[in-house]
N, C-alpha and C positions, 0 to 999 in steps of 0.2 A: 660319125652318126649317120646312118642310111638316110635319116631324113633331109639333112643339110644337102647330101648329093642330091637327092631326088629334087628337091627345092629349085637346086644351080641348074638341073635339066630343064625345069619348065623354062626358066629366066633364057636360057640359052637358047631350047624352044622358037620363046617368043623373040631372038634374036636381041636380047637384051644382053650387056657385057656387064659380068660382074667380077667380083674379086673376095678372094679369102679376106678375112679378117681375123684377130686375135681371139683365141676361145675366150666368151664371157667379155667381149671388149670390142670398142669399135673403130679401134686401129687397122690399118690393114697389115698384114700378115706377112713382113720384110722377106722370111729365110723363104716365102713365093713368090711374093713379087717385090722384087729391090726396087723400082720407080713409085711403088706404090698405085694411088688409082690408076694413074696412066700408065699401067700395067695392065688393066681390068682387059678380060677376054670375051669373047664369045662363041670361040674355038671347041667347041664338047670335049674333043681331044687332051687339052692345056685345062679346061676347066675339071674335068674328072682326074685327073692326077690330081690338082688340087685338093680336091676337098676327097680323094683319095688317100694321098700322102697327110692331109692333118683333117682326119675326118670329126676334130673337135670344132672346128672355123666357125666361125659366124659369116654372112654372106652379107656383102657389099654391092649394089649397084652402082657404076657410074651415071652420071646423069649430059656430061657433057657431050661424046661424041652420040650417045642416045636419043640425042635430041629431047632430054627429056627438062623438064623447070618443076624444083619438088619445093611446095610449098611447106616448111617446118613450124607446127604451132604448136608453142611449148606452154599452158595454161598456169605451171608454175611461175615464167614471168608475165603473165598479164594476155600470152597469147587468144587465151579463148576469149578475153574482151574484146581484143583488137580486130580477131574477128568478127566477132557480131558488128561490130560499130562500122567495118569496110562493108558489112553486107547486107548493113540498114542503108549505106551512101551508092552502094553499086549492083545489088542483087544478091542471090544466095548465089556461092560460090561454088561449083560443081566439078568435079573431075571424076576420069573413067575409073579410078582407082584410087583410093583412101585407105588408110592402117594405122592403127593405134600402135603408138610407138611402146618401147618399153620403160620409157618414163612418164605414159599417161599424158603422151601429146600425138598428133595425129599426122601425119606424111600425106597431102594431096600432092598428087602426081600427075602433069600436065604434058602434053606435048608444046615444046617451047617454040612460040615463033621465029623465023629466021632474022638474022641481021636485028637483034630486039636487045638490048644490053638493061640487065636489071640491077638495081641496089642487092647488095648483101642482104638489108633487112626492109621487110615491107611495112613493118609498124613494129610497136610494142611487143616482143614473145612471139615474131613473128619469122623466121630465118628464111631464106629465097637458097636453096641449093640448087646452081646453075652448070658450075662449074667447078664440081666436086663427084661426092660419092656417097649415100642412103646409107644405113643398115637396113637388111631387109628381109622379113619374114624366113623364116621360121628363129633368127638368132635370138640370143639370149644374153642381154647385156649384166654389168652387177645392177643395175637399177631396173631387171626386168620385171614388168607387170604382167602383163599378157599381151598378144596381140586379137586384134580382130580381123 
């Protein structure tokens, strides 16, 4: 799908490393990269094969060597409370980049402080992906809704 490459070029771009993932899935995508996220690129070169050779992919960001901290708030488990409740005790909570996932939860996207070690989870419905890997815009999971 022309959109998926187009997608991994801005990501690339923007010097973000990503990685193929399973069509409709949000595994990553073995028979491209055998290590999995710590495979994820940001070589235009390495990533255009990719999503060349399975232009069905769904698109992965890594978030660790990114520097990135992706807040996951899944409203199914209680996430959207858990929010409000952290941002009646600490402020509204702000990042340069926010998307509705495709099970109807929402991806804040942070640049992570250095030397900073977080929990897994930050509350209730609330996941901290530090040191993993996003699905990310434009994919299409089996539980997709839309993105914004």
């Amino acid at each position: 799908m022309k959109e998926m490459l187009e997608y991994a070029k801005r990501y690339c771009d923007l010097g973000l490393k990503v990685l193929p993932l399973k069509p409709r899935g949000k595994e990553p995508l073995h028979s491209a990269v055998s290590n999995g996220f710590k495979g994820a690129s940001s070589d235009w070169r390495v990533v255009k094969k990719w999503f060349t050779d399975y232009p069905d992919a769904n698109i992965g960001i890594e978030t660790e060597t990114n520097g990135l901290i992706v807040f996951d708030v899944d409203p199914q488990h209680g996430g959207d409370v858990s929010l409000e409740e952290m941002e009646s005790r600490i402020g509204k909570i702000t990042s340069k980049w926010a998307v509705r996932t495709g099970g109807g939860g929402t991806h804040y996207y942070f640049i992570a402080p250095d030397g900073k070690l977080f929990p897994p989870k930050a509350a209730k419905g609330i996941d901290l992906k530090r040191i993993a890997y996003v699905v990310a815009p434009p994919s299409k999971t089996t539980d997709y809704r839309d993105w914004e």
